[in-house]
PyMOL Python script that loads the backbone (N, CA, C, O; Angstrom):
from pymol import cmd

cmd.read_pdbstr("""\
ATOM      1  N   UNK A   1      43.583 -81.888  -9.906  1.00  0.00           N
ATOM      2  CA  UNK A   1      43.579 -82.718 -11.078  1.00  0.00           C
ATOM      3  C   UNK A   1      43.982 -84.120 -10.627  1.00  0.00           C
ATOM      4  O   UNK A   1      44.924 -84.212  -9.839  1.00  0.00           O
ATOM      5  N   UNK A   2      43.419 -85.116 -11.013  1.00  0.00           N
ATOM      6  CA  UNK A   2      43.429 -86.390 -10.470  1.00  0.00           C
ATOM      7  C   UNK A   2      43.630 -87.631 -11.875  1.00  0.00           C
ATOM      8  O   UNK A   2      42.812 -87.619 -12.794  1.00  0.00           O
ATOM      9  N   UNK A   3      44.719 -88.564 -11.860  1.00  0.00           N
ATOM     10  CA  UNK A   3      45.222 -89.022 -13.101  1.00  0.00           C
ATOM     11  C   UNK A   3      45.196 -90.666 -12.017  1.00  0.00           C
ATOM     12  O   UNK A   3      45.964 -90.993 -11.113  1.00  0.00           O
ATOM     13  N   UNK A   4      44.184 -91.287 -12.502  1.00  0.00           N
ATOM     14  CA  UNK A   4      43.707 -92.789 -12.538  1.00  0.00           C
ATOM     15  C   UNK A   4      43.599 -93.051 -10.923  1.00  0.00           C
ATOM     16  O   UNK A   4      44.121 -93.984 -10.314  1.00  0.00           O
ATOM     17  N   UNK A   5      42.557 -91.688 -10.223  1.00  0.00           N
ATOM     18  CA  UNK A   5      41.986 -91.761  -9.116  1.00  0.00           C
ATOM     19  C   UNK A   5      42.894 -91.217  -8.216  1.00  0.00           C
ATOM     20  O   UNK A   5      42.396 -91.032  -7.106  1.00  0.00           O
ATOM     21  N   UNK A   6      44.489 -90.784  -8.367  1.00  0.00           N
ATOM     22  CA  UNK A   6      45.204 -90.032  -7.448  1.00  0.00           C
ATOM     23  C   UNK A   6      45.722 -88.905  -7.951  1.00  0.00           C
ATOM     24  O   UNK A   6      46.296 -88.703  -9.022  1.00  0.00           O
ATOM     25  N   UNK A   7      45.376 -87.975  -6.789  1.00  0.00           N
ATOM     26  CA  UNK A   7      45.518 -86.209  -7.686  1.00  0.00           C
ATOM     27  C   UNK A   7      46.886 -85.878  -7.934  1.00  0.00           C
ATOM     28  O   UNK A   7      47.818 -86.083  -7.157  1.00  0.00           O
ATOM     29  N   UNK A   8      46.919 -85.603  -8.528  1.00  0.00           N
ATOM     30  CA  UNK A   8      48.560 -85.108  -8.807  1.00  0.00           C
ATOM     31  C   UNK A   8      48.569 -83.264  -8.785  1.00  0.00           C
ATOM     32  O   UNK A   8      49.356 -82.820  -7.949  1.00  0.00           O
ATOM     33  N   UNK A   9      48.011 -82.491  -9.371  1.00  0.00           N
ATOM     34  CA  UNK A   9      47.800 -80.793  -9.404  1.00  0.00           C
ATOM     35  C   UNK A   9      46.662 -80.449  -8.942  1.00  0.00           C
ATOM     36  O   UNK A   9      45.627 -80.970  -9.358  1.00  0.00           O
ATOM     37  N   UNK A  10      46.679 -79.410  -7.903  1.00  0.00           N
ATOM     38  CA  UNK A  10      45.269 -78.478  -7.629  1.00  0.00           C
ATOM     39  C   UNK A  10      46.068 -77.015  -7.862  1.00  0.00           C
ATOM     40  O   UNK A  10      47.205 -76.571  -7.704  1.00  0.00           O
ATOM     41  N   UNK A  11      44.634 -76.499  -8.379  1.00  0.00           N
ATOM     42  CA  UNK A  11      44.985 -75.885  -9.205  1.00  0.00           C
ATOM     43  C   UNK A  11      44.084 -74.646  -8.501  1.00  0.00           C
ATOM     44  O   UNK A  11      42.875 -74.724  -8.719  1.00  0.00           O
ATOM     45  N   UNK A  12      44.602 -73.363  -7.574  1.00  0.00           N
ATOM     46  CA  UNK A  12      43.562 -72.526  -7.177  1.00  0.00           C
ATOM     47  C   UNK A  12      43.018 -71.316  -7.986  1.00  0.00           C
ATOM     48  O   UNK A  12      43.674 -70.324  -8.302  1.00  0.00           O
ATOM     49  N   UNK A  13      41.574 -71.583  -8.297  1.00  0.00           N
ATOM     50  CA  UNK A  13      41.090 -70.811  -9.142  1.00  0.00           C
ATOM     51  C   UNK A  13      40.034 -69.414  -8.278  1.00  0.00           C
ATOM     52  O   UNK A  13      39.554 -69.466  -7.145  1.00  0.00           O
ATOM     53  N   UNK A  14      39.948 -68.406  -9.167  1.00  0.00           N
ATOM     54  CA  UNK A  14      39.711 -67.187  -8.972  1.00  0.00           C
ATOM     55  C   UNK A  14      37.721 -67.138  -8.927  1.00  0.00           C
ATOM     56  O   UNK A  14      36.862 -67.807  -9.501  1.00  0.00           O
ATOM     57  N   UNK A  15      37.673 -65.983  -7.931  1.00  0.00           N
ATOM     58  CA  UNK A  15      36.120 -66.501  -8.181  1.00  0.00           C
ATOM     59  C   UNK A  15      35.425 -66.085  -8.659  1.00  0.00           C
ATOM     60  O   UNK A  15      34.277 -65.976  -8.228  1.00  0.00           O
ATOM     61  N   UNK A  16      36.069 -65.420 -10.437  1.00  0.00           N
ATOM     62  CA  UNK A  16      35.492 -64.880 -11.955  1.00  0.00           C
ATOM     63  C   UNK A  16      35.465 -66.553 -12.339  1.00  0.00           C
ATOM     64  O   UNK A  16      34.423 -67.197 -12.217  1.00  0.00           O
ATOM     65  N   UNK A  17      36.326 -66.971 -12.662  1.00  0.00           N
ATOM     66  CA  UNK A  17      36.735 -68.439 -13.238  1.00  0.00           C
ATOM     67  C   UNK A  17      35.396 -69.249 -12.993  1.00  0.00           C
ATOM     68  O   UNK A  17      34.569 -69.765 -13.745  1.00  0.00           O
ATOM     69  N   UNK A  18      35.560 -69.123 -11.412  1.00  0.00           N
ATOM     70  CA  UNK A  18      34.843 -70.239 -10.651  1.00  0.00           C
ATOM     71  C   UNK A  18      33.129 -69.841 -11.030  1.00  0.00           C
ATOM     72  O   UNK A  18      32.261 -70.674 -11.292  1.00  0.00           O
ATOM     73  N   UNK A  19      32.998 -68.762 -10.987  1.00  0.00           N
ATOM     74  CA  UNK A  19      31.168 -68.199 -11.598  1.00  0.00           C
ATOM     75  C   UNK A  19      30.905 -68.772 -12.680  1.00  0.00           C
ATOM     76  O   UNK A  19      29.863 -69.400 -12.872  1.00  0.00           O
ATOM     77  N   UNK A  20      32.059 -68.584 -13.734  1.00  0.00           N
ATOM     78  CA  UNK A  20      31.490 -68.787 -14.834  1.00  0.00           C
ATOM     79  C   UNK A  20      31.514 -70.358 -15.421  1.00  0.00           C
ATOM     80  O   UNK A  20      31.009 -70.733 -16.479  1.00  0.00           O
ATOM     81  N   UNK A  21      32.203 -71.133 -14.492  1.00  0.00           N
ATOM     82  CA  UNK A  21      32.059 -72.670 -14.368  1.00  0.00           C
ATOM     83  C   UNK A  21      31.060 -73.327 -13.630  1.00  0.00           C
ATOM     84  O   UNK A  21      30.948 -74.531 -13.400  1.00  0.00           O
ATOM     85  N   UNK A  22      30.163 -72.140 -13.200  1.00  0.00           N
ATOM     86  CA  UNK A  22      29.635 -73.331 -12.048  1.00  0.00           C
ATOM     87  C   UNK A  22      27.807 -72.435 -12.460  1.00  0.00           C
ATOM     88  O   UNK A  22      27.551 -71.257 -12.710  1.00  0.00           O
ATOM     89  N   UNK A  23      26.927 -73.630 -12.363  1.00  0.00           N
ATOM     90  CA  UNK A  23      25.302 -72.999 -12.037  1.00  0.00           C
ATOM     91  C   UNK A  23      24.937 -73.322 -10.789  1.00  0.00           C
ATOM     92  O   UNK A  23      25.907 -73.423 -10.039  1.00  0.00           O
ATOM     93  N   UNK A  24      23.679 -73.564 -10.184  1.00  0.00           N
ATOM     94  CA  UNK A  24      22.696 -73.759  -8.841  1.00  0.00           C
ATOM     95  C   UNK A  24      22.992 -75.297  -8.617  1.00  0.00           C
ATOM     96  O   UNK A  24      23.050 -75.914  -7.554  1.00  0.00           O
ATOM     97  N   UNK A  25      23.243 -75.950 -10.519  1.00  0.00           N
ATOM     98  CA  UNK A  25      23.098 -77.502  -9.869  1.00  0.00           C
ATOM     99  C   UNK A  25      24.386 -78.167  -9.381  1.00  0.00           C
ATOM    100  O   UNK A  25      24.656 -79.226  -8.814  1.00  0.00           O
ATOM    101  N   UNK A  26      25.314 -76.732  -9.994  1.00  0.00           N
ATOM    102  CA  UNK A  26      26.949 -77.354  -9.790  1.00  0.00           C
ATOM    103  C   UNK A  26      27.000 -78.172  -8.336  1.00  0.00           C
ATOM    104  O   UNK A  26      26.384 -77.864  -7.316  1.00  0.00           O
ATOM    105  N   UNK A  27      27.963 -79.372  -8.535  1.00  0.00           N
ATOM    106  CA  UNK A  27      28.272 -80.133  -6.825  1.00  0.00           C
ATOM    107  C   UNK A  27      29.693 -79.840  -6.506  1.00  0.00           C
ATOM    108  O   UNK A  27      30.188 -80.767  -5.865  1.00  0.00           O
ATOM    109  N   UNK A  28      30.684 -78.660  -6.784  1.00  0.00           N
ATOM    110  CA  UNK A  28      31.749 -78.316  -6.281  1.00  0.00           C
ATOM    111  C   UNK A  28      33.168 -78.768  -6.863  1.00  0.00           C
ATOM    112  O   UNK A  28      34.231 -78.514  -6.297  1.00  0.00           O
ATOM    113  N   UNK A  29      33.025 -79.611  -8.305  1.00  0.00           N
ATOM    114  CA  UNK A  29      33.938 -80.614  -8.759  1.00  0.00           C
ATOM    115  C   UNK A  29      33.772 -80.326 -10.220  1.00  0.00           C
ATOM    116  O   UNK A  29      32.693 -80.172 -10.793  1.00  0.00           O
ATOM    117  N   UNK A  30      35.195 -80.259 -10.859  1.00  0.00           N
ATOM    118  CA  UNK A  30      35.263 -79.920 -12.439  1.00  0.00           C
ATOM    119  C   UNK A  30      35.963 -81.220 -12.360  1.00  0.00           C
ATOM    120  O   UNK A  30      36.977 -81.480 -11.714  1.00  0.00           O
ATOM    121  N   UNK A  31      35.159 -82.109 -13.230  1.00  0.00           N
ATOM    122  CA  UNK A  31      36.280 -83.441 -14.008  1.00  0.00           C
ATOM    123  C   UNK A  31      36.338 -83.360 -15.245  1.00  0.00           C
ATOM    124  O   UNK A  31      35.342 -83.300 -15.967  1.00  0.00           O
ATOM    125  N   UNK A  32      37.827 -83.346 -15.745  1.00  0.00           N
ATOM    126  CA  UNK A  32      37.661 -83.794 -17.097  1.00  0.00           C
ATOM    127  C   UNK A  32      38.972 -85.108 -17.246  1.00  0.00           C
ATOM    128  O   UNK A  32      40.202 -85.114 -17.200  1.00  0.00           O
ATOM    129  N   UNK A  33      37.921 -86.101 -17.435  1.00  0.00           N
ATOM    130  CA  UNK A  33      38.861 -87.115 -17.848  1.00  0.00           C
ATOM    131  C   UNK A  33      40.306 -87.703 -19.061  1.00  0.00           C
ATOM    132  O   UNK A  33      40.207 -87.935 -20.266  1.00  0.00           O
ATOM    133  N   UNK A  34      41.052 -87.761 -18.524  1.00  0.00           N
ATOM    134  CA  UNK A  34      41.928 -88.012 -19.698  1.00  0.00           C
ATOM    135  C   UNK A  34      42.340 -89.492 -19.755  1.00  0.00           C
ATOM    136  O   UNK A  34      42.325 -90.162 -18.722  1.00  0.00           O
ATOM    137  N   UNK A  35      42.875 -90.262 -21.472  1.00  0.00           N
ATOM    138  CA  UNK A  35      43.449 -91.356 -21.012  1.00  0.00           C
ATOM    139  C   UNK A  35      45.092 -91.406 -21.374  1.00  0.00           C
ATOM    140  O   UNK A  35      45.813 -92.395 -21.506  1.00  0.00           O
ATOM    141  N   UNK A  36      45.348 -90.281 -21.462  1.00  0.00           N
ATOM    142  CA  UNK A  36      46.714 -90.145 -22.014  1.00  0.00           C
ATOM    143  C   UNK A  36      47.577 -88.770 -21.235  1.00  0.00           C
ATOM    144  O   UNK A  36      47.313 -87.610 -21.551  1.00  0.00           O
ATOM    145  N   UNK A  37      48.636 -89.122 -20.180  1.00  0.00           N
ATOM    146  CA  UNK A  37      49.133 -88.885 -19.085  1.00  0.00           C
ATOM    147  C   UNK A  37      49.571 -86.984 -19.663  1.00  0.00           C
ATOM    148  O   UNK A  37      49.649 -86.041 -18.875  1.00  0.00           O
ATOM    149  N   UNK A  38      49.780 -86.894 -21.136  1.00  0.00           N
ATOM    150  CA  UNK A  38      50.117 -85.820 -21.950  1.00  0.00           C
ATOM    151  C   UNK A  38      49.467 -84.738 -22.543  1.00  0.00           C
ATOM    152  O   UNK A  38      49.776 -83.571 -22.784  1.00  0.00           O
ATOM    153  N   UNK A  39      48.198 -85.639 -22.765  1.00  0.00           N
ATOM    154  CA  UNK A  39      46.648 -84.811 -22.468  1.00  0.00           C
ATOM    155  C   UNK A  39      46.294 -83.701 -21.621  1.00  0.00           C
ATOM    156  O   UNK A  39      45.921 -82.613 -22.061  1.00  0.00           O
ATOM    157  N   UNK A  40      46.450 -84.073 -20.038  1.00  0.00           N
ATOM    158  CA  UNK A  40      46.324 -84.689 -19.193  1.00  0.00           C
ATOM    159  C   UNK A  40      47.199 -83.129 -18.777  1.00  0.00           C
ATOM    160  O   UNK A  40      46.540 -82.300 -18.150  1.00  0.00           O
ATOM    161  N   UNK A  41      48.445 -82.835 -19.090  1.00  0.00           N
ATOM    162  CA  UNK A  41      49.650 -82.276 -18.703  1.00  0.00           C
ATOM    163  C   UNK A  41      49.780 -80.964 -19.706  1.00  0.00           C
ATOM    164  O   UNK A  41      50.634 -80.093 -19.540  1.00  0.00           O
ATOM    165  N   UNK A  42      48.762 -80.957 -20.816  1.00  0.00           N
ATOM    166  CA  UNK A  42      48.502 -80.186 -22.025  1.00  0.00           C
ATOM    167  C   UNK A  42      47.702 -79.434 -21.170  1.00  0.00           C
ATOM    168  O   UNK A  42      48.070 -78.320 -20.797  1.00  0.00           O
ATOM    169  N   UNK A  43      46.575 -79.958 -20.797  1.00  0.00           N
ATOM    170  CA  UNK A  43      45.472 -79.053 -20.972  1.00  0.00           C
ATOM    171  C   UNK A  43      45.463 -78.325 -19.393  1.00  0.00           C
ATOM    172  O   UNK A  43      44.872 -77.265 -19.192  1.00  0.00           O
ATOM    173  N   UNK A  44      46.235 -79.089 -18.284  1.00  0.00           N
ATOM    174  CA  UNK A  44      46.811 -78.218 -16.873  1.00  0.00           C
ATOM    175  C   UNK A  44      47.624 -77.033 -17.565  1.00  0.00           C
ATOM    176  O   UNK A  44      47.138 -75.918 -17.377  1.00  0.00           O
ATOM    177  N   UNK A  45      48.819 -77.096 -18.359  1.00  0.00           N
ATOM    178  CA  UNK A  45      49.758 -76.213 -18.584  1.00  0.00           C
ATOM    179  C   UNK A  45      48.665 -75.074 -19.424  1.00  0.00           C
ATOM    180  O   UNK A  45      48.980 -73.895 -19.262  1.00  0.00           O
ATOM    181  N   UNK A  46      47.642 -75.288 -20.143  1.00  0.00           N
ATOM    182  CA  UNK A  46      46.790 -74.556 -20.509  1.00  0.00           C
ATOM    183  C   UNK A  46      45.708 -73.638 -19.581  1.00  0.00           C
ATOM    184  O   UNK A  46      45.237 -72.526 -19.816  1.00  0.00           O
ATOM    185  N   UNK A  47      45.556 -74.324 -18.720  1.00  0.00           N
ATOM    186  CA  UNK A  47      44.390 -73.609 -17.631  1.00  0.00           C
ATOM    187  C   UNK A  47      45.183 -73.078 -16.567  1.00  0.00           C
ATOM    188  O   UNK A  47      44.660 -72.174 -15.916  1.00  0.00           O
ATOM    189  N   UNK A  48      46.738 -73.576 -16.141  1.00  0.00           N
ATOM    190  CA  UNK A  48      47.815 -73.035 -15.496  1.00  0.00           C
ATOM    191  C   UNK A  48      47.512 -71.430 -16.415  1.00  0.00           C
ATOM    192  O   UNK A  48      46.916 -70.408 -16.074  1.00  0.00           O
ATOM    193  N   UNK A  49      48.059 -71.720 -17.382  1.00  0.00           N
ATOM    194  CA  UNK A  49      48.488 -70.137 -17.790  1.00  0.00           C
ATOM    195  C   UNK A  49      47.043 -69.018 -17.582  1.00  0.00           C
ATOM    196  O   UNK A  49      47.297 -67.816 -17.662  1.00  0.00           O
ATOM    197  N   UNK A  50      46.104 -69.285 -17.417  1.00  0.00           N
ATOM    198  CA  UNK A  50      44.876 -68.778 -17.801  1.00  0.00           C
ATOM    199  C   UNK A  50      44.899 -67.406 -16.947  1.00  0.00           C
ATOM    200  O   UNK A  50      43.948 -66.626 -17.007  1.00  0.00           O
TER     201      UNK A  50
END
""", "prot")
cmd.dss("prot")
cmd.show_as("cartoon", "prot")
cmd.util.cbc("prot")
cmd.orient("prot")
């Protein structure tokens, strides 16, 4: 997870997770942008627990 171009959490995911995130055109990278540092820290503590 990367917050205004420097990563702060990686996060190692399982490779059920990873299938069902990814097709043929996937390029190896889930971004989801945030502009609010709490967002950001919400939605890690959310995919943390997963």
């Amino acid at each position: 997870m990367s917050l205004d171009g420097t990563e702060v959490r990686r996060v190692e995911l399982d490779e059920g997770t990873v299938t069902s995130l990814t097709d043929a055109a996937w390029g190896g990278v889930l971004r989801l942008p945030f502009g609010e540092p709490a967002v950001a820290a919400s939605v890690y503590a959310s995919l943390a627990a997963s």
